[in-house]
N, C-alpha and C positions, 0 to 999 in steps of 0.2 A: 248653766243647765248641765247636769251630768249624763251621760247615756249608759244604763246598765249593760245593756248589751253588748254593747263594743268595751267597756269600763274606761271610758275616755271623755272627757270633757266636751262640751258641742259649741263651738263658738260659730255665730249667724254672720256675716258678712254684711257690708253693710248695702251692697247689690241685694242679696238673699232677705234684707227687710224690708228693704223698697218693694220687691215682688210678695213679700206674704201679705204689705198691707194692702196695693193691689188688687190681690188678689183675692183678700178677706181670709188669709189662713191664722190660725194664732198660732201662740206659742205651744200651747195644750196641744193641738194636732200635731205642732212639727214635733213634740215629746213622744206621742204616741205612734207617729209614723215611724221612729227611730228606734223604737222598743219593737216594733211588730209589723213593721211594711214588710214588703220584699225587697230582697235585695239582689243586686247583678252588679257584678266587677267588672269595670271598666281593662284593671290593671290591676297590681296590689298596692296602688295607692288613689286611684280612684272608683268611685260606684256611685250607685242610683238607689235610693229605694223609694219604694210607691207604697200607697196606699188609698184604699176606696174608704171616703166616709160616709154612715149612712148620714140622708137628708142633704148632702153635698148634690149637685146635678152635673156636675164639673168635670168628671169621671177620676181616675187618678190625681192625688195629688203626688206631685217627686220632687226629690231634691238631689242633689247632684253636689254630693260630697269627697272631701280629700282627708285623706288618711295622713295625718299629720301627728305629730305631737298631741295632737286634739281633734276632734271630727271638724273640719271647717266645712258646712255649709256655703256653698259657692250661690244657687243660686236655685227658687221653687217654682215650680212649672204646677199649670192645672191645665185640664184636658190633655191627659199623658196616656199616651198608648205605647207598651211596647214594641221594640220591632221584632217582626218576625226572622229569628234565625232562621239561616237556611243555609 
């Protein structure tokens, strides 16, 4: 899977698909989260991004990726709430 936005390859972990099946996320979602979530930097090698899907009730879903050679997908969370900076 390739991700436009970043123009880097997206490779899923094999942690990262244990949690989408899980969690019922597919591949289609984690393409479109990656093309259009939000995103927040961790650091400049790693970040988050969310996305809400409709008909989802799960709120968020994110993942929690490293800036590699490739986007590595570490690992997909649902019921994601940002935290509040302060």
């Amino acid at each position: 899977m390739h991700c436009q936005r970043f123009g880097l390859d997206l490779y899923i972990t094999r942690h990262a698909s244990e949690r989408m099946i899980q969690r019922g996320v597919s591949d289609a979602e984690i393409a479109e989260l990656m093309e259009t979530g939000e995103i927040r930097y961790k650091d400049n090698q790693r970040l988050w991004v969310a996305k809400a899907f409709e008909g989802r009730c799960d709120n968020l879903i994110c993942v929690a990726v490293a800036l590699e050679d490739r986007l590595v997908v570490k690992t997909v969370m649902h019921h994601f709430s940002w935290e509040v900076e302060g």
